[in-house]
N, C-alpha and C positions, 0 to 999 in steps of 0.2 A: 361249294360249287366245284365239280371236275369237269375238266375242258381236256380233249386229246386234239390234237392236231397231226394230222397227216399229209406227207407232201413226197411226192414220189418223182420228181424231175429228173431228169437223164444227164444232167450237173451238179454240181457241187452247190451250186447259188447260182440267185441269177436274179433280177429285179421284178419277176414274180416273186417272188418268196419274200419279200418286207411286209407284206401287211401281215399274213398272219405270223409273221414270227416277231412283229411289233405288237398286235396284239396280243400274242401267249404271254410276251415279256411286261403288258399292263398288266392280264390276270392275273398274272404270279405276284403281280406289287398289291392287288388289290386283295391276296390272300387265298387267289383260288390254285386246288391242285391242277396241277398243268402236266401231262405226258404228252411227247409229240413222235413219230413214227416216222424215218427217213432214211436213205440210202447210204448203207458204208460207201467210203472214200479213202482214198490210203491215206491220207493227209485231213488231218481234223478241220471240220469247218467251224472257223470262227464263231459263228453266230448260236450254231450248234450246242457248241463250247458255253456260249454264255449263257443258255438256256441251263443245262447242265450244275452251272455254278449258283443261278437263282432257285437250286433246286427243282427242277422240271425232269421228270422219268424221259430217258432217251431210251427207245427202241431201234433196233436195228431192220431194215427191210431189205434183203438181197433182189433183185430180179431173178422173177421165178425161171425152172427150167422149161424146156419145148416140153416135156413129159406133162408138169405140173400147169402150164398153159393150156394144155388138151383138155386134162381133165377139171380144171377149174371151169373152161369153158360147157364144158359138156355136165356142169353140174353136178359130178361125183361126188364134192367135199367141199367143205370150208379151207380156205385160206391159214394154212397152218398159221404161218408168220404174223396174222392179227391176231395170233390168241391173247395177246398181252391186252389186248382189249375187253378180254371178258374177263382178266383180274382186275385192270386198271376201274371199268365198268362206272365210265361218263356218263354224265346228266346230257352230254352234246359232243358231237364228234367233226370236227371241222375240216373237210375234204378239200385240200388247195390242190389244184389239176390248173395246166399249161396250156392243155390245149380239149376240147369241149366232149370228147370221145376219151379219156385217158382214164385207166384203172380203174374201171366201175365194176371192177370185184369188189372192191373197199364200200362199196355201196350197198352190193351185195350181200354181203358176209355183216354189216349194220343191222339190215332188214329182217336177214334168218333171225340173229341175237335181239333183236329188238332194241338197237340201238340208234335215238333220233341222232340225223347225220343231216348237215349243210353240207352243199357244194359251192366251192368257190372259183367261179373260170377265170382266168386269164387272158384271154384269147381264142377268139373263133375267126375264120377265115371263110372267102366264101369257095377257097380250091377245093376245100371241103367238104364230102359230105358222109354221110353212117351208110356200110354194107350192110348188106342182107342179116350178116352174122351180130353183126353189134346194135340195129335200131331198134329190136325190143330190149334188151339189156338195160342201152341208153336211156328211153322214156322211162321204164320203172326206174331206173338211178334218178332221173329227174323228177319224176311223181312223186315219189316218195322220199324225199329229203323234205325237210321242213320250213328250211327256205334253199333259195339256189345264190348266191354274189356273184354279180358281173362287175366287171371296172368302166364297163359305158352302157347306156342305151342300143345301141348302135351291135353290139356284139349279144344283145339278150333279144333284139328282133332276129338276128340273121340266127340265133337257135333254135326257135322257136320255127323259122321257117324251114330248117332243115333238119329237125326232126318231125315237123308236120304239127305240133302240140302247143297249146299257149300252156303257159308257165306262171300260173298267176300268185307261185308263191317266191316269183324273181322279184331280187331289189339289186340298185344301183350302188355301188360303195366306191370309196377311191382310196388311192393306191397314195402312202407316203412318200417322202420328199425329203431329198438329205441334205437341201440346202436351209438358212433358217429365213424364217417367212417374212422375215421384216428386211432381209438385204437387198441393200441398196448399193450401186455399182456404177463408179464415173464411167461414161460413154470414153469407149477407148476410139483413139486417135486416127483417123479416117486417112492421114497424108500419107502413107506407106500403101493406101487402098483395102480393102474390104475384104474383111476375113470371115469365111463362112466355116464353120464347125459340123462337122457330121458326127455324134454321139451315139454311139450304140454297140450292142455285139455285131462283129464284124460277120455278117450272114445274109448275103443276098437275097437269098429265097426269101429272107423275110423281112432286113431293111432295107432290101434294093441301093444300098452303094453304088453300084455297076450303071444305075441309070444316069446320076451324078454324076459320076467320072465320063459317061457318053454324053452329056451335055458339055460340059466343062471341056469337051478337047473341042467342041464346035468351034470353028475359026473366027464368030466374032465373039465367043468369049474368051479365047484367046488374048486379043486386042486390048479385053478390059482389066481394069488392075484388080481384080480377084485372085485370090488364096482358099484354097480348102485342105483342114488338117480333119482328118479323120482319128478319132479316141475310141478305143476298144479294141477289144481280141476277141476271136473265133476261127470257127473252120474254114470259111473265106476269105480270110488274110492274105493266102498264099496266090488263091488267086485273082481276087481284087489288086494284089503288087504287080500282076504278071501281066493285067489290063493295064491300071496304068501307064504301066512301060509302054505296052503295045500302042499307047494313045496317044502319047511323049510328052504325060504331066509329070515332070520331076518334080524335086525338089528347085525352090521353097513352093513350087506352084500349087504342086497335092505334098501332103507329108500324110505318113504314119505314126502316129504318136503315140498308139499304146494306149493300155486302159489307165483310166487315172479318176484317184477315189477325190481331189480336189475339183469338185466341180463348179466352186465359186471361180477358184481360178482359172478354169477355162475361160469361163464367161467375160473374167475381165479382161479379158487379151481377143476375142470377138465380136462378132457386132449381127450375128444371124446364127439361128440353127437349122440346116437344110436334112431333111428327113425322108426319103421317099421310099417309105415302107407299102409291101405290099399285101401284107395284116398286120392288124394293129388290136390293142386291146385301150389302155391307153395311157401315152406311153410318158414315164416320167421325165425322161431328159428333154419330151417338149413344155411339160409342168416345171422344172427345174428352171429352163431357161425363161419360159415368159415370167417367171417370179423374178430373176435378174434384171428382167428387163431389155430381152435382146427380143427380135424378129421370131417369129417359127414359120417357116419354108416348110410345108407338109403336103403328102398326100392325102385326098378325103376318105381314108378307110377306117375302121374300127372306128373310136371316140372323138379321130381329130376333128373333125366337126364339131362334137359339143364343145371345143376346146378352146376352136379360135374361129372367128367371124372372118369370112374372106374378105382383105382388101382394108380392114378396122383392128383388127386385133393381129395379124397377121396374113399368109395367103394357103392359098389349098390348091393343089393339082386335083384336077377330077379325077384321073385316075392315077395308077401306078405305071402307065407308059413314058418311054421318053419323049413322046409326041408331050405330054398333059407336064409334064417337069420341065422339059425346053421351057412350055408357055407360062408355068407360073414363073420363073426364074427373071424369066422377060419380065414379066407385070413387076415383079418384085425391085429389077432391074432399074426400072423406069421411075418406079417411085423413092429410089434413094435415098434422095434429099430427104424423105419422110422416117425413115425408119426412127430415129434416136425416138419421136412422138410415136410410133407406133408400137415399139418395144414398151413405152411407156402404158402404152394402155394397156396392151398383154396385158404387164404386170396388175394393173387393177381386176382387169378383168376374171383370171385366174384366183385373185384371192377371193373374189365375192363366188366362184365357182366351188372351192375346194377349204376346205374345212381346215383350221388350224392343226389339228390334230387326228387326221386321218384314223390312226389305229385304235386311239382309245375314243372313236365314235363307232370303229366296228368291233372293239372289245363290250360295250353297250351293249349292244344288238347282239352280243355273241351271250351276253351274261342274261338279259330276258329272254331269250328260248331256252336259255339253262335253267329257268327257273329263279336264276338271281336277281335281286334289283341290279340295279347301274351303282355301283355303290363308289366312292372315292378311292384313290388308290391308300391305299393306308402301311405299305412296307417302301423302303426307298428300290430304285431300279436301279442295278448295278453297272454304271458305266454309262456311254454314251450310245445308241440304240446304230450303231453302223455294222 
């Protein structure tokens, strides 16, 4: 079995990219040839790295130039930079994309060569939608894959309706989890008052931080004894800091804490995760945390609905406004006294949702369109999959 993977994100990493590079990493134990297609970086990416060391071909893919975007567009030629694909020359070629319109030359340049290709989304949004120039491109990338992965429900209706086309060779998969599935986590200490956790890259446009921080300076929450540290780094760090200030949450009231690869320990030092993203695919630090067993404070966009039952498993804002985040915050609020019982259920809840081992049930599924059984891993995996 050869299996290529391809992922062209405009980062280094980022928690789209664990499932297929936890699945390449079961392939490769399970004996199949694995090459994977990714963006130089000045600084080698770890994960990259470990791919590399289990033996898996690493190709290089520069972002093309405005010249070479014209004419790829315009159909003149194949995509030099995937030629390593008609040596490597896959049984299956697995397209991981961020966002639902991204790099469907790679789709393209499949279909010339006659190479079956999955696509795997990440994320679709409803700010969204395909220009004039990209909607037939798009449907052909999605007609013609063999299957398509979404990470929710919720994100494979909203493409379907905005490309205009059902997709009836879409299936649901979910995204791994770097906490282990069985932890378990004393309720931390409620007399210092109620520490809410914001987890994620620090990027408004797309987890809404900013609405968070404008609820949280409201003058009766003020009053209450809440804490919100926010974990991560991005582009709006700088100014997400500069709200803050503006709002006069200092410290210890809001804190910036940086990204942090301990994510059990977060959890045991909080008692909620407040999230008010405004796309969502579906999102692991809310996965992470209901398996701890804390609260998820979410907006109803992308998965979070499949994820948590409002008011039972956790709460949902209807929308991504500070009108619908005020009001869940409140409901949230009110039911205090409940939470330690309601993180508890999360925690069940999630694991009857989400499969012990995410990757090597989409490693499965990757190895029967390749033609291979689902076979047992039969080489050891090098290291710990972070």
């Amino acid at each position: 079995m050869r299996v290529a993977f391809i992922s062209l994100i405009p980062a280094p990493w980022g928690g789209s990219e664990e499932l297929w590079y936890r699945a390449a990493r079961e392939l490769r134990g399970r004996g199949a040839a694995v090459a994977v297609g990714v963006r130089p970086w000045p600084a080698p990416v770890r994960q990259v790295e470990q791919l590399r060391k289990l033996g898996c071909e690493v190709h290089w893919h520069p972002p093309a130039g405005i010249a070479e975007r014209v004419l790829r567009r315009a159909g003149a030629r194949p995509d030099r930079r995937l030629r390593w694909l008609l040596r490597f020359r896959p049984d299956l070629v697995v397209h991981s994309v961020c966002w639902p319109s991204a790099n469907w030359n790679v789709d393209l340049f499949c279909r010339r060569h006659g190479l079956p290709y999955a696509r795997l989304v990440q994320l679709a949004a409803e700010t969204w939608w395909p220009g004039p120039d990209d909607l037939d491109p798009l449907t052909e990338s999605y007609a013609g894959a063999v299957a398509c992965y979404f990470v929710s429900e919720a994100n494979r209706r909203l493409l379907e309706r905005q490309l205009g086309m059902a997709l009836p060779n879409a299936r649901v998969v979910s995204n791994p989890y770097t906490v282990r599935r069985e932890v378990s986590l004393p309720w931390p200490d409620e007399s210092p008052g109620l520490r809410l956790a914001c987890v994620g890259r620090l990027d408004p446009p797309s987890k809404g931080q900013d609405l968070v921080l404008e609820v949280l300076a409201r003058p009766h929450w003020r009053d209450r004894p809440v804490s919100l540290d926010l974990f991560g780094a991005g582009p709006g760090e700088p100014a997400l800091r500069r709200l803050a200030a503006l709002l006069g949450l200092t410290e210890p009231r809001v804190r910036f804490r940086g990204f942090s690869q301990d994510i059990e320990g977060v959890w045991a030092d909080h008692h909620a995760l407040v999230l008010a993203s405004r796309m969502e695919g579906s999102p692991l630090v809310a996965i992470e945390a209901m398996l701890c067993g804390r609260v998820p404070v979410l907006t109803a966009v992308g998965g979070n609905s499949e994820l948590v039952t409002d008011g039972a498993t956790g709460f949902l804002a209807e929308a991504p406004t500070a009108r619908h985040v005020a009001d869940v915050l409140d409901r949230a609020w009110a039911r205090r006294g409940e939470w330690r019982a309601i993180g508890a259920a999360a925690a069940g809840a999630v694991r009857r949702l989400h499969p012990a081992d995410p990757a090597a049930v989409f490693a499965d599924r990757i190895a029967e369109l390749s033609g291979g059984a689902a076979v047992p891993r039969t080489a050891p995996i090098m290291g710990p999959p972070t």
